[in-house]
Backbone as a printed PyTorch tensor [residue, N CA C, xyz], in Angstrom:
tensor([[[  35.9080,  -44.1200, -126.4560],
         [  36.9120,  -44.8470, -127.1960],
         [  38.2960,  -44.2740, -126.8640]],

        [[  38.9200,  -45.0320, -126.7880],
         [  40.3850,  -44.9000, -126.2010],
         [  41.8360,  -44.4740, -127.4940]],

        [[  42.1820,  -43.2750, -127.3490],
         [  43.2420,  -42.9000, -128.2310],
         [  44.4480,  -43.3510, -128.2330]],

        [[  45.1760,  -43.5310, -129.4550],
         [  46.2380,  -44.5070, -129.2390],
         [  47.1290,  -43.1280, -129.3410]],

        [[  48.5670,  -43.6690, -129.1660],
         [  49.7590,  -42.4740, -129.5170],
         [  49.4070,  -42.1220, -131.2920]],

        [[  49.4800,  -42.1880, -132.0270],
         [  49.4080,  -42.0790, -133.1030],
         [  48.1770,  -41.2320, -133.4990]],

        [[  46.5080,  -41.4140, -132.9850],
         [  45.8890,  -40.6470, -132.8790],
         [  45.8950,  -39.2970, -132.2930]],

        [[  46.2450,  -39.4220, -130.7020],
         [  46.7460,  -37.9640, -130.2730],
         [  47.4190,  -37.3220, -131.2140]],

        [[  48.9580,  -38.0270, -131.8170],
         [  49.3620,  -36.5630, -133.0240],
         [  48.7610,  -36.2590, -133.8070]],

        [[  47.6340,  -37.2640, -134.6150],
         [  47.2300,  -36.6520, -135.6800],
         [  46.0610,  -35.7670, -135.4420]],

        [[  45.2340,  -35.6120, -133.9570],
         [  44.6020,  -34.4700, -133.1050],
         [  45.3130,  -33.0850, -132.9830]],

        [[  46.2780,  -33.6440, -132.1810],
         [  47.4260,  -32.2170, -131.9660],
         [  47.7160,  -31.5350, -133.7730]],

        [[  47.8470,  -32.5820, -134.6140],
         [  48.1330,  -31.7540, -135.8480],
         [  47.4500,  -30.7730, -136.1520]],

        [[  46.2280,  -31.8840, -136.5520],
         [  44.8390,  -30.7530, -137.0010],
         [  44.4300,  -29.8230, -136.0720]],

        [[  45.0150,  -29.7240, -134.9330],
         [  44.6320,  -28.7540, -134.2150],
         [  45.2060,  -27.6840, -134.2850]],

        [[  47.1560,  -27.5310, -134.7210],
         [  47.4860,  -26.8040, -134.9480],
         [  47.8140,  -26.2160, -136.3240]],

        [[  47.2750,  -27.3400, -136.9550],
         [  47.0360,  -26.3020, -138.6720],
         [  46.0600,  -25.3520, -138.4960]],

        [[  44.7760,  -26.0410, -138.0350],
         [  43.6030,  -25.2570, -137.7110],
         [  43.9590,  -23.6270, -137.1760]],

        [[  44.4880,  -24.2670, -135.8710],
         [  45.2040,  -22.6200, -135.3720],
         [  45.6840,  -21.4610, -136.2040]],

        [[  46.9550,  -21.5720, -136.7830],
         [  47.6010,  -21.2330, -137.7090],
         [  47.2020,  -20.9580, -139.1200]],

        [[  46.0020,  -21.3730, -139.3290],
         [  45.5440,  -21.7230, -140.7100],
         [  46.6770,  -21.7860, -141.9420]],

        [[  47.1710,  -23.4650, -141.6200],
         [  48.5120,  -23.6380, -142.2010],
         [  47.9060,  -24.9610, -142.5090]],

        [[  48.7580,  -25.9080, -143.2490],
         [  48.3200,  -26.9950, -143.7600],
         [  49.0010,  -27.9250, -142.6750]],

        [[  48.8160,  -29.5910, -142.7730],
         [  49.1480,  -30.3740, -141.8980],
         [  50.4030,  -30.6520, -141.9290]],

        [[  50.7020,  -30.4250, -143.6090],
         [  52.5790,  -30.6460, -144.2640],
         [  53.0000,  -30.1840, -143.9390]],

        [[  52.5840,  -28.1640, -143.2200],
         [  53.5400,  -27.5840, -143.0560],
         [  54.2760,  -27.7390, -141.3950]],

        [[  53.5070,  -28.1220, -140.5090],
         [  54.3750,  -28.5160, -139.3840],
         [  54.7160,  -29.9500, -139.1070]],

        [[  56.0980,  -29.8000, -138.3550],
         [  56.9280,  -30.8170, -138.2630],
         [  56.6920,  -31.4180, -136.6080]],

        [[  57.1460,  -32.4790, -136.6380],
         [  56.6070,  -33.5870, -135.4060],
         [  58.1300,  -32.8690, -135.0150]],

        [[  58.4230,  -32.6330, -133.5700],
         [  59.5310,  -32.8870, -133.1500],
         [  60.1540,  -33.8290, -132.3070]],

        [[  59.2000,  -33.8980, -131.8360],
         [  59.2740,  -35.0650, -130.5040],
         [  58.3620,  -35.6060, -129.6680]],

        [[  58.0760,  -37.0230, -129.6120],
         [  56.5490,  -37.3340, -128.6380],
         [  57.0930,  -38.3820, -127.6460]],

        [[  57.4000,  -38.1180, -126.4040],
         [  58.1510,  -38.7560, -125.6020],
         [  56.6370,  -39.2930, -124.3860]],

        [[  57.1180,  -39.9510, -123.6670],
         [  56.1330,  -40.9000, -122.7850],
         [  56.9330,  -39.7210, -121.2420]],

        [[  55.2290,  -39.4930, -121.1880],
         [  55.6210,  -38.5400, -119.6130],
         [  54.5980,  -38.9740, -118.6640]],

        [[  54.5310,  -38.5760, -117.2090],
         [  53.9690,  -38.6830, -116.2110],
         [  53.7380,  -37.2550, -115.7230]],

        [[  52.2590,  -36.9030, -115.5980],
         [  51.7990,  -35.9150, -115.5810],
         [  51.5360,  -35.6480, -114.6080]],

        [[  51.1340,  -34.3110, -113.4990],
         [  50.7740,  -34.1060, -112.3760],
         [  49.1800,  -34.3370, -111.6210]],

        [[  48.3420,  -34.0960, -113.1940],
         [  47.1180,  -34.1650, -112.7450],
         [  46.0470,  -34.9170, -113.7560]],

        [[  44.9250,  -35.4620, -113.5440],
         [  44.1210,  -35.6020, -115.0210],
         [  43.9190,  -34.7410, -116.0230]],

        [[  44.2550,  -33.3330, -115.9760],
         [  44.1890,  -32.1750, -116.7760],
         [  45.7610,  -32.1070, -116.8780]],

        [[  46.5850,  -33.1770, -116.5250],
         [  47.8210,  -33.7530, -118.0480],
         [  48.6340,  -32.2530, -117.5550]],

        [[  48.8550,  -31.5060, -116.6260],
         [  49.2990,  -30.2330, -116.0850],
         [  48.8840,  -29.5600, -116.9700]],

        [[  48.1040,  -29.4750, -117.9510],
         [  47.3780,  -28.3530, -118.8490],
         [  46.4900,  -27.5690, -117.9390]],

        [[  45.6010,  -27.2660, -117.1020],
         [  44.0300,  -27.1930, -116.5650],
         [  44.0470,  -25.8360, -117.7610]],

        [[  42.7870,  -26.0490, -117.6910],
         [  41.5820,  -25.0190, -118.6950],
         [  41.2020,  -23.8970, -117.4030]],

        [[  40.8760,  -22.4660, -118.2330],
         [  40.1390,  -21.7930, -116.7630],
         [  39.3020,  -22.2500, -115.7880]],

        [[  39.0120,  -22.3100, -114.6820],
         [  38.7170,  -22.9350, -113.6560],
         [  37.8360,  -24.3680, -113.6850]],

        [[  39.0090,  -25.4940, -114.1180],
         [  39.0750,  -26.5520, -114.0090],
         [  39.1720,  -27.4680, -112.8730]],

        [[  39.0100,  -27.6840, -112.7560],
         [  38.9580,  -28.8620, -111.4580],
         [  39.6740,  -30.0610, -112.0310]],

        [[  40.9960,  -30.6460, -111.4720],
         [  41.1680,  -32.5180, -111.9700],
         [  41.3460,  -32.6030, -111.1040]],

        [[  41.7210,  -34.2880, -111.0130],
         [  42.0480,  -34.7920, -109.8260],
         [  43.7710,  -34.8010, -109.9340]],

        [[  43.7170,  -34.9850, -108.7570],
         [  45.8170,  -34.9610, -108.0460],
         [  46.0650,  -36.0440, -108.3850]],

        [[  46.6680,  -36.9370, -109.1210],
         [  47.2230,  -38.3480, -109.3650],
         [  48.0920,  -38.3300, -110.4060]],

        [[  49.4040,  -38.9950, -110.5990],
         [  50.3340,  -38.7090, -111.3730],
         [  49.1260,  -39.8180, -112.9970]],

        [[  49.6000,  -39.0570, -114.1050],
         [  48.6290,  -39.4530, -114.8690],
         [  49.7230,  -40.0170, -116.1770]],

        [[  49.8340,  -40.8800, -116.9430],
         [  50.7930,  -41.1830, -117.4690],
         [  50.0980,  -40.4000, -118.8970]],

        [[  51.1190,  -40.3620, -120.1640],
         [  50.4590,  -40.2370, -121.4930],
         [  51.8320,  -39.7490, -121.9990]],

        [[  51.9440,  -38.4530, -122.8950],
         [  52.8940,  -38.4920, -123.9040],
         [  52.4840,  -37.0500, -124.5440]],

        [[  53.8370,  -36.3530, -124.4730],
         [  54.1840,  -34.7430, -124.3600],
         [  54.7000,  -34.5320, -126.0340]],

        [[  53.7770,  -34.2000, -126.6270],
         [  54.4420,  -33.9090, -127.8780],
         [  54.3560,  -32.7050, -128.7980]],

        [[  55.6820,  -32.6710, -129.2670],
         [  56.4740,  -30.9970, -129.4260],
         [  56.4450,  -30.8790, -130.8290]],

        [[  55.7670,  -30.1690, -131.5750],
         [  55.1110,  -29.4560, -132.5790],
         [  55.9670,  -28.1450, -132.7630]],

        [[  56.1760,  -28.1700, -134.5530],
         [  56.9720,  -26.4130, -134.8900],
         [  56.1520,  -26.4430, -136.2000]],

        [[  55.6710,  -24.9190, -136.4040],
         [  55.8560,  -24.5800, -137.6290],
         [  55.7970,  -22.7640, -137.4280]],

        [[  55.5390,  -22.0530, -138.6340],
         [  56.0430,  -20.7470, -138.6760],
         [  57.1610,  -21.0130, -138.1350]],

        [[  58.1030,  -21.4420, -137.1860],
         [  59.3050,  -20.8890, -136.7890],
         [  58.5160,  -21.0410, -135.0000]],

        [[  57.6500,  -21.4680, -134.7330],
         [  56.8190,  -21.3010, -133.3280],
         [  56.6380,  -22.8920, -133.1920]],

        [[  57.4700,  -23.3970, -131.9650],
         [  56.8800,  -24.5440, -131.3620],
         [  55.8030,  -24.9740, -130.4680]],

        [[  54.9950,  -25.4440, -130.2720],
         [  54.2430,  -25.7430, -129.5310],
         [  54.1600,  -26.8530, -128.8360]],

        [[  53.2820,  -26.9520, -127.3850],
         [  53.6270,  -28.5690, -126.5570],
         [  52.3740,  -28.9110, -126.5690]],

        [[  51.9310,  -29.7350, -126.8570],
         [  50.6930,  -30.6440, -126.8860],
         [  51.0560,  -31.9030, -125.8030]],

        [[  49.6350,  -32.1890, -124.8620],
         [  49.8610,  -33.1110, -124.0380],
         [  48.8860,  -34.3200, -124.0190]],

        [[  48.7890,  -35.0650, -124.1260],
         [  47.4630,  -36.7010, -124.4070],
         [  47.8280,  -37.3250, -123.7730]],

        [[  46.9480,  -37.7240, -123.3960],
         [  46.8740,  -39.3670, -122.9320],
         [  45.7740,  -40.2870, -123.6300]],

        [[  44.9330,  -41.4350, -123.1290],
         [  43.9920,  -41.9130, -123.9850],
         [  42.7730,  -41.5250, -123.9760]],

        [[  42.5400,  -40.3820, -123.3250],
         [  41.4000,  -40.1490, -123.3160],
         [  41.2910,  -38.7590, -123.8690]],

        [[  42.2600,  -37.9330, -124.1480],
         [  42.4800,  -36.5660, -124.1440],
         [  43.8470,  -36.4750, -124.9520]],

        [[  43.4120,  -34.5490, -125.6390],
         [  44.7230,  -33.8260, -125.6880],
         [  44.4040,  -32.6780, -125.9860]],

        [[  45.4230,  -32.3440, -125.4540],
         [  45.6240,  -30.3880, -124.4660],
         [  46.4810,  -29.7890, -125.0590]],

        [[  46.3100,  -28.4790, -125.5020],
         [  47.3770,  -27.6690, -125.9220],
         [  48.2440,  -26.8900, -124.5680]],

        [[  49.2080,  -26.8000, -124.4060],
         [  49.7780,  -26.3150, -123.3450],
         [  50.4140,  -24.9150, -123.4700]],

        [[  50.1110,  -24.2370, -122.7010],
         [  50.6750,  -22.3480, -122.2180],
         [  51.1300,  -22.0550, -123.9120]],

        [[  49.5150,  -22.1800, -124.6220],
         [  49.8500,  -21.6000, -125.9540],
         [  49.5440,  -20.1650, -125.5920]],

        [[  50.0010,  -18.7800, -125.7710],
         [  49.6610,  -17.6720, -125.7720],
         [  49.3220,  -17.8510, -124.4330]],

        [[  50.1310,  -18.2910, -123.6320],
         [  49.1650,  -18.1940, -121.9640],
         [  48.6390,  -18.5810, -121.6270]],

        [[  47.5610,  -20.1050, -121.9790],
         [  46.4600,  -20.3050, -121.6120],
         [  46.8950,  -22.2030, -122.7110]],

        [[  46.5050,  -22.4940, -121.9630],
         [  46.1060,  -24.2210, -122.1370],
         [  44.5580,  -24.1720, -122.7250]],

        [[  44.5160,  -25.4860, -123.6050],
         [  43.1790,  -25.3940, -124.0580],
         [  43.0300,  -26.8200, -124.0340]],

        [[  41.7820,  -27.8990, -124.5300],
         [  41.4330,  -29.0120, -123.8700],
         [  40.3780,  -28.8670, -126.0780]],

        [[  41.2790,  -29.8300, -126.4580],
         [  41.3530,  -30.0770, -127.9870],
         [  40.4220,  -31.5480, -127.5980]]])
């Protein structure tokens, strides 16, 4: 089943309350803009991932709370936390 924009944030949310063990109120949307990505792994890749090379379209969206922003990346099939603590993860 295919994710709409609106689903990806509310993924990326619960993903980063979860993280944080913070509530969903407490972080703020900052921005979810329409991007073109480098690879099917959305330029996130996971440890030794494999995607394919093809520009991949979806939508880059920028998450704060504590005072710590974070970049979350989706498209419709997926969403990725990006160079959180170093390391991308596949939500």
């Amino acid at each position: 089943m295919a994710l709409s924009k609106d689903e990806a944030i509310r993924k990326a949310r619960q993903d980063l309350a979860h993280r944080l063990g913070i509530r969903e109120s407490d972080i703020e949307t900052r921005a979810v803009d329409d991007a073109d990505f480098p690879d099917t792994a959305l330029g996130a890749p996971v440890a030794d991932e494999m995607s394919g090379q093809m520009i991949t379209p979806g939508w880059r969206i920028g998450l704060r709370a504590n005072g710590q922003t974070c970049e979350y990346r989706a498209n419709q099939h997926q969403v990725r936390l990006y160079n959180y603590k170093g390391a991308s993860y596949r939500i």
